[in-house]
C-alpha positions in Angstrom: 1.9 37.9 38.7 3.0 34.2 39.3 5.8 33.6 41.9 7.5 30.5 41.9 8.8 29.5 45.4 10.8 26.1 46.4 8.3 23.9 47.8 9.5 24.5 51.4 10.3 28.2 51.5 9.2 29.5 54.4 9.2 33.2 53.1 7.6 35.2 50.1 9.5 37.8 48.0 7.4 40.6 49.9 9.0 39.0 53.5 12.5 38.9 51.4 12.4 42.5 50.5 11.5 43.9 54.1 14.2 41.6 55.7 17.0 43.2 53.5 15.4 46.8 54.3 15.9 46.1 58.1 18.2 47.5 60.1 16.6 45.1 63.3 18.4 42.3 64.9 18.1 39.1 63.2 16.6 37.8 66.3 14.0 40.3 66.5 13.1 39.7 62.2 13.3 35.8 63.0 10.7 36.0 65.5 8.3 38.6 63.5 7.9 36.7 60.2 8.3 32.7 61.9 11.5 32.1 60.2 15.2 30.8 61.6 18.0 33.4 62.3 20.1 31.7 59.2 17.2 32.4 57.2 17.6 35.9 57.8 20.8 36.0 57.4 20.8 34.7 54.2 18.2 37.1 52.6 20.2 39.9 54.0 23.5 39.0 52.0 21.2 38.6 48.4 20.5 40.9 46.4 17.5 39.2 44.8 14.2 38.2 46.7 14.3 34.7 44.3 15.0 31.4 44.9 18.3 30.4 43.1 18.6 27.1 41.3 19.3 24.0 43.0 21.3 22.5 40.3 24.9 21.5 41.2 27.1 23.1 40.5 30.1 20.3 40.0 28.8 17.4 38.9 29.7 13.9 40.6 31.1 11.9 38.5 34.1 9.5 39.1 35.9 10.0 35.3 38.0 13.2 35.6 37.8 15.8 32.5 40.8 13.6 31.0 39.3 10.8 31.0 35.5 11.7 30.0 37.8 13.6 26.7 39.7 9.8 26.0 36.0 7.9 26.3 34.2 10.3 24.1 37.2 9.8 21.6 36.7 6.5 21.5 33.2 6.2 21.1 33.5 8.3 17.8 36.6 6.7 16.6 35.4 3.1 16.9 32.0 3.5 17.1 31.3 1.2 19.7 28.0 0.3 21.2 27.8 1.4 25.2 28.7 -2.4 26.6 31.9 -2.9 24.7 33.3 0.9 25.9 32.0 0.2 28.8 34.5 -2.8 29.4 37.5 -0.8 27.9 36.7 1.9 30.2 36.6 -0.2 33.1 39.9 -1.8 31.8 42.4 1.0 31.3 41.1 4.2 32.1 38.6 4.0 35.9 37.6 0.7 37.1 35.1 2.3 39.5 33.0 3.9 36.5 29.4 2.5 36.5 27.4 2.1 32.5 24.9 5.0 33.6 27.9 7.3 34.3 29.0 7.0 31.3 26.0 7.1 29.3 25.4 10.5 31.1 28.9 11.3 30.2 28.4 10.0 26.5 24.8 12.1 26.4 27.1 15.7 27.8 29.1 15.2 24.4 26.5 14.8 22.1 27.7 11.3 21.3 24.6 9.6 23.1 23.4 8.2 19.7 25.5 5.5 17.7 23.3 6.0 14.9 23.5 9.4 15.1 27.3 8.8 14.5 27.6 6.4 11.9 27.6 7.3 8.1 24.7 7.6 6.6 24.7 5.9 3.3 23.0 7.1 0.4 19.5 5.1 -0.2 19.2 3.8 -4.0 16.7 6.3 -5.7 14.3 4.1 -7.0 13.8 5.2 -10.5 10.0 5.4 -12.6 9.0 3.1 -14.5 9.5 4.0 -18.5 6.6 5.7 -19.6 5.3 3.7 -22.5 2.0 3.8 -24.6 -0.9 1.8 -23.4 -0.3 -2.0 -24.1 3.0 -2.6 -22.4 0.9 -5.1 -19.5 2.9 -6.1 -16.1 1.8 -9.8 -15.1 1.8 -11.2 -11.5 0.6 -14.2 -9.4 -0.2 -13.6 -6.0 -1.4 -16.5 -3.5 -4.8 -16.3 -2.0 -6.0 -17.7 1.5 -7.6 -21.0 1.7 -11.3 -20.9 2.3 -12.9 -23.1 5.0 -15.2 -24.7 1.6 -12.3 -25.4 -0.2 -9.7 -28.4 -0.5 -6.3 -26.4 -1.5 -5.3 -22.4 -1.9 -5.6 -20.8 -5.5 -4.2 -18.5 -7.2 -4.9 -14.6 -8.8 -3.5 -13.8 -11.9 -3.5 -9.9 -12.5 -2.5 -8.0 -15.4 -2.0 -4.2 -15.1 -1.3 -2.1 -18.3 1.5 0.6 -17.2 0.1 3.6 -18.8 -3.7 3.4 -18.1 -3.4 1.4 -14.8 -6.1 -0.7 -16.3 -6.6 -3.7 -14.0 -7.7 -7.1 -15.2 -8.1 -10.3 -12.5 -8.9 -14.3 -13.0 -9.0 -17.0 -10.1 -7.5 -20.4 -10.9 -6.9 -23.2 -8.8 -3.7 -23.9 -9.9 -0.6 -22.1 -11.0 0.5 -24.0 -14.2 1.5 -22.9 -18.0 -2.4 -24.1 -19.4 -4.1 -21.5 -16.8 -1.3 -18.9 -17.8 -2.2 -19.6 -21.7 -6.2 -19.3 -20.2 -5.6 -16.3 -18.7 -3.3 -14.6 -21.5 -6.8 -15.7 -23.7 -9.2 -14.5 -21.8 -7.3 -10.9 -21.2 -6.0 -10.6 -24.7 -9.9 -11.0 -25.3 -10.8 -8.8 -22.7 -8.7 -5.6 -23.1 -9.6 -2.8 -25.8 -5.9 -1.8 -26.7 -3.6 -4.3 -28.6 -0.8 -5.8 -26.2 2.5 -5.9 -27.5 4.8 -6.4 -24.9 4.1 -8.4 -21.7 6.4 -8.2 -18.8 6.3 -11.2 -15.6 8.7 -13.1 -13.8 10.5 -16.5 -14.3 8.1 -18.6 -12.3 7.6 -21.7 -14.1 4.0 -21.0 -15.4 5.3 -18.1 -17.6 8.8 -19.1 -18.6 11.2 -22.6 -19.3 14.1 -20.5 -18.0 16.5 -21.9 -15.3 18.8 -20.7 -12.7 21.6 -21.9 -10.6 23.9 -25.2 -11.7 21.0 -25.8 -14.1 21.4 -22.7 -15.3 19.6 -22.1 -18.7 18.2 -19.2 -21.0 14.4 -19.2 -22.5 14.5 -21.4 -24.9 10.7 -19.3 -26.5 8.9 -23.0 -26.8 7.2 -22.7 -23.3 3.6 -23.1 -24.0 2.8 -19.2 -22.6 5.6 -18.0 -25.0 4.0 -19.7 -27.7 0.6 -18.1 -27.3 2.7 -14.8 -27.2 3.9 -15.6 -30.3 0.9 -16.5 -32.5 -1.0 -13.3 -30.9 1.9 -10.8 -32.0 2.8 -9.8 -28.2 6.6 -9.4 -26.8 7.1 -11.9 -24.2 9.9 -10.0 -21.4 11.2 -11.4 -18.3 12.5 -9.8 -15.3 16.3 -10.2 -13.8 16.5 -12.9 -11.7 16.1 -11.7 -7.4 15.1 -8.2 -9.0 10.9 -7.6 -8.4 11.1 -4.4 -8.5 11.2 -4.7 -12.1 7.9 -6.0 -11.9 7.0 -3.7 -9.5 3.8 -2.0 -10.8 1.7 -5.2 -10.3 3.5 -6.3 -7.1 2.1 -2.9 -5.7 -1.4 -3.8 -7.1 -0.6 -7.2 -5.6 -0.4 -5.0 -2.0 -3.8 -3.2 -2.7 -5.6 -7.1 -3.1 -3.7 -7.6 0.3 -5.2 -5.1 2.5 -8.8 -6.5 1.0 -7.5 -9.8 2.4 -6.5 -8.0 5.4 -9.5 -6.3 6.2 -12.5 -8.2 5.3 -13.9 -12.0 6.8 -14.8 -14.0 4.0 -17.4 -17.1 4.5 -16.5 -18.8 1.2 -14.3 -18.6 -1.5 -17.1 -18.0 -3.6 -17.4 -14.8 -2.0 -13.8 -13.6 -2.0 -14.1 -14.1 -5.7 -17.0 -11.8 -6.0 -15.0 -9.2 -3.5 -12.2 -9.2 -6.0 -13.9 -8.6 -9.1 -15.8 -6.0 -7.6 -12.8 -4.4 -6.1 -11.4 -4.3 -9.5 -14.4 -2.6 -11.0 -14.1 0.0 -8.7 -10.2 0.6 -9.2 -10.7 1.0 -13.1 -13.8 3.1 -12.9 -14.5 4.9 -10.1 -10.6 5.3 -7.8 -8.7 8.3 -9.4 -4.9 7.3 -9.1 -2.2 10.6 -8.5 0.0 8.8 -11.4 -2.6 9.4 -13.8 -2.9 13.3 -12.8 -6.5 11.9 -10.4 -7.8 10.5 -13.5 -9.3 6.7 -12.9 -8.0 3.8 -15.4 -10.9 4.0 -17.5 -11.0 8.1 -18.0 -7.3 7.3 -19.1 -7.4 4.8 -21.3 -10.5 7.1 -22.9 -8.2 10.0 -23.2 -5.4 7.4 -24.7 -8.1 6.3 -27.4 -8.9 9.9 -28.3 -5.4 10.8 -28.8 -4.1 7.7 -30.5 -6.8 5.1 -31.5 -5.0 3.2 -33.8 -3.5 1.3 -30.1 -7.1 0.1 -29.7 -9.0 -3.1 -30.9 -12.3 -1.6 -29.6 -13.5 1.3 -28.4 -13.5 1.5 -24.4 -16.8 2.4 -22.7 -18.6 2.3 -19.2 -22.0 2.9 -19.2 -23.9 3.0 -15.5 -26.8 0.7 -14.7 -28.4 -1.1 -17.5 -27.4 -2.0 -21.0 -30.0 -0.8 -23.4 -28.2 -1.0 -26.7 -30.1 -3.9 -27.9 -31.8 -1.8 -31.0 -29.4 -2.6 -33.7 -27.5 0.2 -33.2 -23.5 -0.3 -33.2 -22.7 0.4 -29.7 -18.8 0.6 -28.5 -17.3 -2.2 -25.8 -18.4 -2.1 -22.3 -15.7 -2.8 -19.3 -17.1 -4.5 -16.7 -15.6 -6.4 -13.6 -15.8 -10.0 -15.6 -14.3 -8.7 -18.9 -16.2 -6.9 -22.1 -19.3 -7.9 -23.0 -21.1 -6.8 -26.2 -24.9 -5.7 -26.7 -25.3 -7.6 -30.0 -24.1 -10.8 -28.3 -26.9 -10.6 -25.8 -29.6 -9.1 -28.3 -28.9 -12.6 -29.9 -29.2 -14.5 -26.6 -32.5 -12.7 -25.7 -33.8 -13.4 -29.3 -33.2 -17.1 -28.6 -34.2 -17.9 -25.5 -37.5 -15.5 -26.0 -38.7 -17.3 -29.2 -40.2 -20.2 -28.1 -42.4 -17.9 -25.9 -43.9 -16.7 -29.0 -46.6 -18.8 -28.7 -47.7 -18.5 -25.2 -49.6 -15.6 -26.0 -49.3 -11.9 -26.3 -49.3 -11.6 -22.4 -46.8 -14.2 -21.2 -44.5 -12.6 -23.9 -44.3 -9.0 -22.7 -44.7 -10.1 -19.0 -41.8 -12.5 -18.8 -40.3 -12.3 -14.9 -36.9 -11.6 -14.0 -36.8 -15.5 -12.3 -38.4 -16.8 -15.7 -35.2 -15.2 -17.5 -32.7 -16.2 -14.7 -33.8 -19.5 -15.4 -33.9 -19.7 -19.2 -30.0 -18.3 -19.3 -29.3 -20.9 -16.8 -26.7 -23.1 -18.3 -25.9 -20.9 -20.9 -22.8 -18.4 -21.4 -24.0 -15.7 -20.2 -22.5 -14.7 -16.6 -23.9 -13.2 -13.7 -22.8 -10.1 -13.8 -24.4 -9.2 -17.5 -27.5 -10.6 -16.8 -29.2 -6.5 -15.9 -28.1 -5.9 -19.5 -29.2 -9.3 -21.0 -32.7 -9.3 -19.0 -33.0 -5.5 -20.7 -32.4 -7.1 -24.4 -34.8 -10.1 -23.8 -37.6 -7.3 -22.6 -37.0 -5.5 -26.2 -37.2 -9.1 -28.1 -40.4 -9.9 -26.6 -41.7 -6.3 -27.9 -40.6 -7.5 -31.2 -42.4 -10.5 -31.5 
């Protein structure tokens, strides 16, 4: 059993008991247990052997009941901060009444907490975004950081389609209406489903449209609106000081933020290749909780089940190497850098593997990876589809 005692008690609830069963003379128990005469004495009016508690049991404070009633009054009524009641306090109720006093008071009443006291206004419900079918794209520019090998800061341009969440990325080094036509190319070539509307802001890259004493509607002859025109896509802008309109591809823009944030990049070189990668992995591999855990890509496969007719080609991810180079018809493969075809680098391996025909049956079959890397040097075919190209050029040379 635990007893708690004051800290100085000179007795124990055992020592308690027998003093109140006494009949001895408090001089005669005083002596026998080491204790005063007025300790005695007190133990033999209780009828408990505890200690009591030491709280008072009037507080000290200098505002009378009246007065704490007037302060807490005010405090709800005008909803003052601590300092300003303070001073009116001080003014026409108690001059003597110190700002801890009356926060104490303030704290007794349950008025502590201006917050707590002020209305609490409703928060706008954000509201989701429209569901649409895949091909309704959000468009953004975001700054990047300035590398130490570079002269100036550039600029991503991302595209996110708002029912598949499919992600698509360029790096220019300036933000200007050609790179916005560039890019608008190079996605509308680069996506499987058909775009038909395309949603971005007012910057001046995207839109002729003016605000303020110049104030001026989209007159559709910017050079981005034309491009929209002649490849059948709706060109929509958000309201003016409204981005959450845009907001799908501002939240992507976050996500490409926290890469910044949390990796050291030696070049810019480098942070391109972290970006593109990144991307890869969001549309193939990072289930999103909009899109019931599915990733981009298993969506916009389901999408093409269900309605292919919003497709130009058929999308398709295939791990590791790409060995469709037997004639066969293959569908579209969605890689980090954009889609890339089989036939196209059948044909590339076919060229560049000729002129080996007459180096002899074993250069031909034993052509090195370097050898290759050397041969597509210079030509169009990027870094990133050179596995699948290097697999084509090894069939080619079994055909000659």
């Amino acid at each position: 059993m635990l007893i708690h005692l004051h800290k100085q008690a000179t007795t124990t609830p055992k020592v308690r008991a027998a003093i109140q069963a006494s009949t001895e003379p408090a001089s005669a128990l005083a002596e026998r247990f080491g204790t005063t005469e007025q300790t005695v004495y007190k133990w033999k009016h209780r009828d408990s052997v505890h200690d009591r508690s030491h709280t008072p049991h009037r507080l000290q404070t200098t505002l009378t009941p009246a007065q704490e009633a007037v302060a807490v009054v005010l405090r709800k009524t005008l909803l003052v901060s601590i300092d300003d009641l303070l001073a009116v306090v001080r003014e026409f109720l108690n001059p003597d009444v110190s700002r801890s006093g009356l926060d104490r008071c303030l704290r007794r009443h349950g008025v502590g907490n201006l917050r707590d006291l002020q209305a609490q206004l409703p928060r706008p419900k954000h509201k989701a975004f429209k569901a649409y079918e895949p091909g309704y794209l959000h468009v953004d520019v975001k700054y990047l950081p300035q590398m130490a090998d570079e002269s100036s800061r550039r600029y991503l341009f991302v595209a996110i389609d708002r029912a598949t969440r499919w992600v698509f990325i360029r790096i220019f080094k300036s933000k200007t209406a050609a790179n916005a036509r560039r890019f608008l190319r190079d996605l509308e070539r680069a996506c499987p489903l058909r775009i038909r509307t395309i949603l971005t802001d007012n910057g001046k890259e995207f839109t002729d449209r003016l605000f303020g004493l110049r104030k001026r509607a989209a007159t559709g002859q910017h050079a981005f609106d034309l491009l929209c025109a002649d490849l059948g896509i709706e060109h929509r802008l958000a309201p003016p000081q409204h981005p959450q309109t845009n907001g799908m591809v501002e939240r992507f823009n976050g996500r490409i933020e926290e890469v910044l944030q949390s990796h050291h990049f030696r070049s810019g070189e480098e942070l391109e290749t972290t970006l593109h990668r990144y991307v890869a992995l969001y549309n193939q591999q990072l289930p999103q909780s909009a899109l019931g855990s599915k990733t981009p890509l298993q969506t916009m496969k389901d999408w093409h089940k269900l309605k292919p007719e919003l497709f130009r080609k058929q999308p398709y991810h295939l791990p590791g190497c790409d060995t469709a180079a037997d004639g066969r018809d293959h569908p579209v493969q969605t890689g980090e850098r954009g889609v890339s075809s089989a036939n196209q680098n059948s044909k590339v391996a076919d060229e560049i593997i000729q002129p080996l025909a007459g180096n002899g049956e074993k250069n031909r079959r034993n052509i090195t990876q370097n050898q290759w890397h050397g041969r597509c040097s210079g030509r169009t075919t990027s870094s990133p589809h050179f596995a699948s190209s290097w697999m084509a050029a090894r069939k080619a040379a079994s055909r000659i």
